[in-house]
N, C-alpha and C positions, 0 to 999 in steps of 0.2 A: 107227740110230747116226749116219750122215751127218745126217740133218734136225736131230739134237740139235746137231752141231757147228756146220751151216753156223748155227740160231738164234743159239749164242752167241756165232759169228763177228760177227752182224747187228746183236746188243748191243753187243760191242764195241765197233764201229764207229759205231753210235749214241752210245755213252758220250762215245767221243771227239770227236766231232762236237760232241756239249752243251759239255762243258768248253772247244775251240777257241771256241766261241760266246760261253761265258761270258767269256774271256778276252778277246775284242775286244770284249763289252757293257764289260769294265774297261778299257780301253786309251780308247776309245770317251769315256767318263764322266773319264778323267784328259783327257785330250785337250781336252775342254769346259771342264774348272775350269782348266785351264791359259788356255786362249783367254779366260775368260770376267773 
């Protein structure tokens, strides 16, 4: 039961990791068309 938790704890935290990433790949790309 613990090993199921802590996996889905490890996705989460994964998940949220991707989306934070995606969110600066977009900040990132505005940032560039603004400069550019």
């Amino acid at each position: 039961l613990q090993k199921a938790e802590q996996k889905e704890k490890e996705k989460r935290q994964r998940e949220r990791l991707r989306s934070l990433e995606l969110q600066r790949d977009k900040l990132h790309k505005a940032a560039w068309s603004v400069l550019l």
